[in-house]
N, C-alpha and C positions, 0 to 999 in steps of 0.2 A: 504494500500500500504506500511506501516512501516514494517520493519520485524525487529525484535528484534534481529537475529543474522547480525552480520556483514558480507560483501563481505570476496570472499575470497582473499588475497593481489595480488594475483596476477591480479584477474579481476579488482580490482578497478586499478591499476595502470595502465595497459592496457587501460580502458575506461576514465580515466583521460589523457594519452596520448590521445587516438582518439577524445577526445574534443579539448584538446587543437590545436590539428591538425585541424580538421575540421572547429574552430573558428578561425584559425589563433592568437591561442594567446600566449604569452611568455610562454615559455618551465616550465620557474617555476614560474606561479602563478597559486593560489589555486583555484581547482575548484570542491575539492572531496565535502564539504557543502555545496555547489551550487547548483542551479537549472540551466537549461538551460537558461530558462526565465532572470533568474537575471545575466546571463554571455550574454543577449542580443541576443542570436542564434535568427538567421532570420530562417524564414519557412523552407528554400532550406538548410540550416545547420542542422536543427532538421532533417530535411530528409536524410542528406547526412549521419548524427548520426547514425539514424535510420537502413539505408543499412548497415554499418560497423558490427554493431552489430549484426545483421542478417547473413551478409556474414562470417564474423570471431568466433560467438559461436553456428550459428543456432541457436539462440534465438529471436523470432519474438516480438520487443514492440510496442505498440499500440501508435500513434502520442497520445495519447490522458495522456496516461503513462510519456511520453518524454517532455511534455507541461506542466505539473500538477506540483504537491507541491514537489516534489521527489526531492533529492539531487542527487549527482551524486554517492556516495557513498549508495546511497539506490537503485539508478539503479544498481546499480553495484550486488547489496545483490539479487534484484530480477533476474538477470541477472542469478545467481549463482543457486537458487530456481529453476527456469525454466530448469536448466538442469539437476539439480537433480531430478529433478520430471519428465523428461522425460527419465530419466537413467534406 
């Protein structure tokens, strides 16, 4: 799930926004080295994650993707991957 290249800035800050939206958490704390897990996201937030992402890049993740060791900065890389590779 690592991807050696990095998001590209625009998606990670996008999906750093929509965390922080989704969690209801302060505009400027960090959450790009984050996991969801470690920012506390309840199920129905992973979910809510989940739909955003979906709805906003058509990029389908897997709750299981969204749960796991991933930062949000590495979601964001995979994020980036998945529509390149559907381009």
């Amino acid at each position: 799930m690592h991807q050696s290249a990095g998001a590209e800035p625009s998606t990670l800050s996008w999906l750093q926004t929509t965390v922080q939206e989704v969690l209801q958490l302060a505009e400027g704390e960090e959450v790009s080295a984050r996991t969801l897990r470690e920012l506390a996201a309840t199920s129905l937030q992973t979910v809510g994650v989940q739909y955003r992402i979906l709805r906003e890049s058509s990029v389908q993740l897997e709750m299981s993707e969204l749960i796991g060791d991933a930062s949000i900065a590495e979601l964001a890389a995979l994020i980036d991957g998945r529509r390149q590779g559907a381009a």
